[in-house]
C-alpha positions in Angstrom: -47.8 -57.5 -7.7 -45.4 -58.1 -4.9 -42.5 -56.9 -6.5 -44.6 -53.6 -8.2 -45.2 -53.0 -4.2 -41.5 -53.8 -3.0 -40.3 -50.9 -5.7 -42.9 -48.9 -4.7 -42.0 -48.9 -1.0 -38.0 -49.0 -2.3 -38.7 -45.7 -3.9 -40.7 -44.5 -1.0 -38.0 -44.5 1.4 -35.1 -43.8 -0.9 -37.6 -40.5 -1.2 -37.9 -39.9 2.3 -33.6 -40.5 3.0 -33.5 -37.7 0.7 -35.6 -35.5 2.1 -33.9 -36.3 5.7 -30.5 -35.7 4.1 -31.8 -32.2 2.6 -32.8 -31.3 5.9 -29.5 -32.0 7.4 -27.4 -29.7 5.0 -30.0 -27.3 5.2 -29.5 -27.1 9.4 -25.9 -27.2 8.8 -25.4 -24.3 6.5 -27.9 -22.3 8.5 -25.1 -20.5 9.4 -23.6 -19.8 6.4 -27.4 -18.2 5.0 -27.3 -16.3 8.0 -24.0 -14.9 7.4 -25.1 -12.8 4.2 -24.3 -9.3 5.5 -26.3 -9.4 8.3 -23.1 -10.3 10.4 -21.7 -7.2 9.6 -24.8 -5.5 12.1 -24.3 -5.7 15.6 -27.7 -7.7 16.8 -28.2 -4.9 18.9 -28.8 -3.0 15.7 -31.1 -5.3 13.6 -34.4 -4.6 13.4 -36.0 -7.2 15.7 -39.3 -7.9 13.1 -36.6 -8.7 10.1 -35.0 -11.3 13.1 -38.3 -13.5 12.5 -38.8 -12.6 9.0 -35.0 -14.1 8.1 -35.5 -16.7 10.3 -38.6 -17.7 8.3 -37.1 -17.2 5.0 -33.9 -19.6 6.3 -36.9 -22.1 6.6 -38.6 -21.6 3.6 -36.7 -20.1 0.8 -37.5 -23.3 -1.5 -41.3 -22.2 -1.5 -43.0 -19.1 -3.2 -42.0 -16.3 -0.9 -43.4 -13.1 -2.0 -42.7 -10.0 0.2 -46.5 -9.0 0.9 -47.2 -12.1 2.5 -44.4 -12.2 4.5 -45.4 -8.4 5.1 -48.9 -9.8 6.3 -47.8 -12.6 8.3 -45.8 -10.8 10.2 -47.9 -7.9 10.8 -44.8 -5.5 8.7 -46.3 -2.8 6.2 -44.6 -4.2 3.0 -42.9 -1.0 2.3 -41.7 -0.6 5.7 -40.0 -4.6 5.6 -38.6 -3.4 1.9 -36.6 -0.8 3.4 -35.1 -2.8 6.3 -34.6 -5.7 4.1 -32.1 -3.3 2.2 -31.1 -1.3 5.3 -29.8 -3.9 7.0 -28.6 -6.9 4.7 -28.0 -4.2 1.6 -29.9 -6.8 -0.3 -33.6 -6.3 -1.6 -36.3 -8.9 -0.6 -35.8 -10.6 -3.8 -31.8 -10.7 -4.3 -32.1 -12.0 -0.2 -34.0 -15.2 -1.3 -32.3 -15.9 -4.1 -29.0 -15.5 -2.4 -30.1 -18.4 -0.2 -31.8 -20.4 -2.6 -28.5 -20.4 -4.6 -26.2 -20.8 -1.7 -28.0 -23.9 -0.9 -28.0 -24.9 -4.7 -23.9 -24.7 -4.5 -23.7 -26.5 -0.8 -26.1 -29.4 -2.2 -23.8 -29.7 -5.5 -20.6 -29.9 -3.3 -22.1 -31.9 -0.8 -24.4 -34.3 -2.2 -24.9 -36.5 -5.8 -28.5 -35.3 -6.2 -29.2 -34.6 -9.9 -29.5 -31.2 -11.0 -33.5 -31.4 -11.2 -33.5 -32.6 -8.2 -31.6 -29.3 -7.0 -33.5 -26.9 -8.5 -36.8 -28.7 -6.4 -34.8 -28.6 -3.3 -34.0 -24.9 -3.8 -37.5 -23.7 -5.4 -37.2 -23.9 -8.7 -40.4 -25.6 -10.5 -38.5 -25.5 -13.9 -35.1 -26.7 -14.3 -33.9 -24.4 -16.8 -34.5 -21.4 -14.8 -32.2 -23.2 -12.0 -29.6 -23.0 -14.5 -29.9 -19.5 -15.6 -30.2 -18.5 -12.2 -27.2 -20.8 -10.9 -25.0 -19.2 -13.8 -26.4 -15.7 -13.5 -25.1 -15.5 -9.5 -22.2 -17.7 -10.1 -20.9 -17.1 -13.6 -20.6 -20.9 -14.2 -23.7 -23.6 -14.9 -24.4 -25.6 -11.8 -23.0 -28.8 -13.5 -19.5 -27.6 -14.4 -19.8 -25.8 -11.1 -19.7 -29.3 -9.1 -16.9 -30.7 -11.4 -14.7 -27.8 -10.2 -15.5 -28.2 -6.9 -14.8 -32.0 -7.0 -11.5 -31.5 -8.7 -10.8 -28.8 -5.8 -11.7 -31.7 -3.2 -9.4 -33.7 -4.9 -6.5 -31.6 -4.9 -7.0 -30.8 -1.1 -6.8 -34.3 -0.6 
């Protein structure tokens, strides 16, 4: 029916502002996922293969990244991008991703009224429960009482 077909489209496009928004913060807090230790390193010093490699993972850190096929794809012996993952951001593959994947869980609560499923989709988490965990593990406080904090701290600024 018409009305099945104007929700449908409703929903269609509310899905795509989302996406558009996502986006957005994403490019704007590029710099603050950069900014985990690797500002520390003069450029000069970095390794320029772990350049791309970050550069990739700042793009796609809400998908399945697993070290050997970053390794692969960027022609890096796994071991080899292991070590100058922790040489030079004193972070392991693993602790690297998630890092970002929760920084952009905590921008995206601040920022945004996206539900916390929604979140953990955004970020790469297939199951919402793990999101949590993961959110308190890094943060110490669940993801929801984590955005009530912020918003009374937004408040109090203002």
């Amino acid at each position: 029916s018409k009305t099945e077909l104007r929700a449908s489209v409703q929903k269609a496009f509310q899905m795509l502002e989302q996406r558009k928004m996502i986006h957005e913060i994403l490019r704007r807090n590029t710099a603050l996922l950069e900014g985990l230790h690797l500002d520390e390193v003069p450029k000069s010093q970095r390794a320029q293969p772990l350049e791309a490699v970050i550069s990739y993972i700042h793009a796609h850190f809400h998908e399945n990244i697993r070290l050997q096929d970053i390794a692969q794809q960027f022609f890096i012996n796994p071991n080899y991008l292991s070590v100058l993952f922790k040489k030079y951001t004193g972070k392991s593959f693993q602790e690297y991703i998630y890092g970002c994947r929760m920084n952009y869980a905590a921008s995206l609560l601040r920022t945004t009224k996206f539900s916390l499923a929604q979140i953990a989709e955004y970020t790469g988490y297939s199951d919402y429960s793990s999101f949590v965990k993961a959110f308190q593990k890094y943060y110490h406080v669940p993801p929801a009482q984590y955005r009530k904090q912020e918003e009374s701290n937004e408040q109090t600024v203002l």
